[in-house]
C-alpha positions as CSV (number, residue, x, y, z in Angstrom):
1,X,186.8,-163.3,149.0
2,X,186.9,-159.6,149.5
3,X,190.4,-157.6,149.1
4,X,191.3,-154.5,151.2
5,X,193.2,-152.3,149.6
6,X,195.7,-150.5,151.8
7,X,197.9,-147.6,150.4
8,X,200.5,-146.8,152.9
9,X,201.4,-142.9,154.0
10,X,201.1,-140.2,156.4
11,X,198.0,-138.3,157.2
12,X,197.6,-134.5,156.9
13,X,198.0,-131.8,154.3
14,X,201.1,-131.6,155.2
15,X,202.4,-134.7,153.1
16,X,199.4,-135.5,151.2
17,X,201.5,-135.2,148.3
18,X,205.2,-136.6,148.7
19,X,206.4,-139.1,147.3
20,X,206.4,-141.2,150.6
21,X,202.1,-140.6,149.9
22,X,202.2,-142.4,146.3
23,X,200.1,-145.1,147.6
24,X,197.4,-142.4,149.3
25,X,198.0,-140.1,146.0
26,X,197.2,-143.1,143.4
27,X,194.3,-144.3,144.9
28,X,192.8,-140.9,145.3
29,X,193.2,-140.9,141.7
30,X,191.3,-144.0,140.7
31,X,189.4,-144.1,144.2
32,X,185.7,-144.3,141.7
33,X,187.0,-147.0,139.7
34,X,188.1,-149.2,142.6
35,X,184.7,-148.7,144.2
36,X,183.3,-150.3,140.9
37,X,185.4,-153.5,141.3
38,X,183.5,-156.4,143.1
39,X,184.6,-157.7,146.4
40,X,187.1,-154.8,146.8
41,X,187.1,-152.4,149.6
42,X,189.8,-149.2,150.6
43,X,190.7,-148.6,153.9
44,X,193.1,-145.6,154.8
45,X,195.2,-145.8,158.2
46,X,195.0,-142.6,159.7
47,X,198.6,-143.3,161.5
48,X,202.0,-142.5,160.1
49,X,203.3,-144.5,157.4
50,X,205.7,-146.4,160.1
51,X,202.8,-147.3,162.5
52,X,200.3,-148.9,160.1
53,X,200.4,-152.3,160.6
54,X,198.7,-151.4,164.0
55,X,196.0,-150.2,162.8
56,X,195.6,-152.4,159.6
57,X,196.3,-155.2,162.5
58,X,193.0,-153.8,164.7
59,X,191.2,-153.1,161.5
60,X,191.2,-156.9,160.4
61,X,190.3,-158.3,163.8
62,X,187.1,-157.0,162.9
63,X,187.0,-157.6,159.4
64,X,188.3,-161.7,158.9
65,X,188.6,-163.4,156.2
66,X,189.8,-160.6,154.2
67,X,192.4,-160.7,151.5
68,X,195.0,-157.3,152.3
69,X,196.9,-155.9,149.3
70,X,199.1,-152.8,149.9
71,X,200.7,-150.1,147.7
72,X,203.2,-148.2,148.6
73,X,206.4,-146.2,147.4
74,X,209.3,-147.6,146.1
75,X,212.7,-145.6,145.8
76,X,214.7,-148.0,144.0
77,X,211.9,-148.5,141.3
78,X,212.1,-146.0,138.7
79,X,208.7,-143.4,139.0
80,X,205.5,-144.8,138.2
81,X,206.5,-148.5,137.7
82,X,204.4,-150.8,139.2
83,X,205.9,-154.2,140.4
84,X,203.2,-156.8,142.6
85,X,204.6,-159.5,145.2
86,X,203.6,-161.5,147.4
87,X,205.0,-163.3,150.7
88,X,208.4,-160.6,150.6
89,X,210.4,-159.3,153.4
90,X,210.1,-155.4,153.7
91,X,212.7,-154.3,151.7
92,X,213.7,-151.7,153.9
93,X,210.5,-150.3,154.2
94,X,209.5,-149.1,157.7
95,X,205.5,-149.1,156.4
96,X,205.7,-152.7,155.5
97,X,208.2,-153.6,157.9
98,X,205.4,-152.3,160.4
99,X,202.6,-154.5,158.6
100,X,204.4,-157.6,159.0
101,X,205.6,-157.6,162.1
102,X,201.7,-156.2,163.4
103,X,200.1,-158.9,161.4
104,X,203.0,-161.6,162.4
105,X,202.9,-162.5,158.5
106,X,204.3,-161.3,155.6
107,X,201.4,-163.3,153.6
108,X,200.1,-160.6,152.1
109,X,200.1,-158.5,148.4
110,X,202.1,-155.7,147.9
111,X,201.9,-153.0,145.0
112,X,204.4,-151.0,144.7
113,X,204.8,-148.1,142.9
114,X,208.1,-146.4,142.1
115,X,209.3,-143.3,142.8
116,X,212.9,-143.1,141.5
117,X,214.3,-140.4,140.2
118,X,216.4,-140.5,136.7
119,X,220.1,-139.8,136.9
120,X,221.5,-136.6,135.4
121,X,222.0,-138.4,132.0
122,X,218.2,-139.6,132.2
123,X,218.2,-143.1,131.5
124,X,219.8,-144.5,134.5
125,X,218.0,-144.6,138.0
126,X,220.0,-142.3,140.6
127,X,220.6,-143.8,144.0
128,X,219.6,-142.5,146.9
129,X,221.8,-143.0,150.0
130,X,221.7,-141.9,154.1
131,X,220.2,-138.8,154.5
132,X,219.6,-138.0,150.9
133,X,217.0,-141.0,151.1
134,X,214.6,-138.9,153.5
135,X,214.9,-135.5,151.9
136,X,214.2,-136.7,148.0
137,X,211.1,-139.0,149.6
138,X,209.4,-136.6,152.1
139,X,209.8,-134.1,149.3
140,X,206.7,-133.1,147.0
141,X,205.3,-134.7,144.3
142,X,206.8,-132.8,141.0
143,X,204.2,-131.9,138.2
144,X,206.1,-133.9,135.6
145,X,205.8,-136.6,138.5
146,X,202.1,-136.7,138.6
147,X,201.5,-136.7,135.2
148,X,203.5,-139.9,135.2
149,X,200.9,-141.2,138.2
150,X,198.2,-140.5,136.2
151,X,199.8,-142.2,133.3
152,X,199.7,-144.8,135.5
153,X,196.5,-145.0,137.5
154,X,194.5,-147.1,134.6
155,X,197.2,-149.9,134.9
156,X,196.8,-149.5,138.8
157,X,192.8,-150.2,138.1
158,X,193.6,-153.2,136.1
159,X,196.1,-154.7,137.9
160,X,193.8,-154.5,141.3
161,X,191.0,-156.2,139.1
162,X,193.0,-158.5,138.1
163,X,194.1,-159.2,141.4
164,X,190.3,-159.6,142.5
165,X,189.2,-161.4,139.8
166,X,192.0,-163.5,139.0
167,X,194.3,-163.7,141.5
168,X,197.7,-162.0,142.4
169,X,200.0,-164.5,140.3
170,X,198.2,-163.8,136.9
171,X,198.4,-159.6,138.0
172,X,202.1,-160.6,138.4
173,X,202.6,-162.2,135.4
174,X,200.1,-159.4,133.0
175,X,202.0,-156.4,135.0
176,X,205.4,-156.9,136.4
């Protein structure tokens, strides 16, 4: 079986790194040691975040019999948490939301990785509502913020190996 990796987000400069990109901005980080893992391919949409499953949908009408695993932001998971699902609704999420109704499935694997902010008293996660939502998303990806990503791009490695290797339950069970 092989498994494409998907990390959801916009293309250009201009958000390569908000936190809407964590997906695109992981991956970069680890992009050498996913190469290494057997069976495991990347493939980056070069659509908006909210028009990927079209392309993800053309990309595996050419490429059957492939096992798709996304990653993706999540804003009500505090930042650089992963959490791994499978067979979910979107959650609110126009990327996935996108996906599944492209794919006419939601039977797929989903990594997501939060982005969260902490609450003035820094323990409890601050929720985002209306239009603060878009603003705190699109913005950029603080320097405290990436150190936390690449506190957690090692985990990200192991959790798509064990994924690969060992299927998405036991990455559940060893990350979540």
């Amino acid at each position: 079986m092989t498994y494409t990796i998907v990390p959801l987000g916009n293309p250009g400069s201009k958000y390569a790194r908000t936190r809407h990109n964590v997906g695109r901005v992981a991956i970069d980080m680890i992009k050498d040691e996913i190469e290494k893992i057997e069976n495991c391919e990347i493939f980056i949409p070069e659509t908006f975040m909210n028009e990927s499953g079209k392309t993800i949908s053309e990309y595996f009408r050419y490429h059957e019999g492939r096992e798709l695993v996304i990653i993706y932001d999540d804003k009500d998971l505090a930042f650089g948490k992963l959490r791994i699902s499978h067979d979910r609704g979107d959650g609110g999420h126009n990327g996935v939301k996108s996906v599944i109704e492209s794919l006419g499935t939601k039977e797929f694997i989903r990594i997501r990785i939060g982005i969260a902010h902490k609450d003035t008293d820094g323990k409890e996660i601050k929720s985002l509502h209306g239009e603060e939502v878009q603003g705190y998303v699109m913005g950029q990806i603080s320097e405290d913020e990436m150190e936390s990503l690449k506190g957690i791009s090692m985990q990200l490695v192991g959790a798509i190996k064990t994924i690969t290797e060992e299927g998405y339950q036991k990455a559940m069970e060893r990350y979540n």
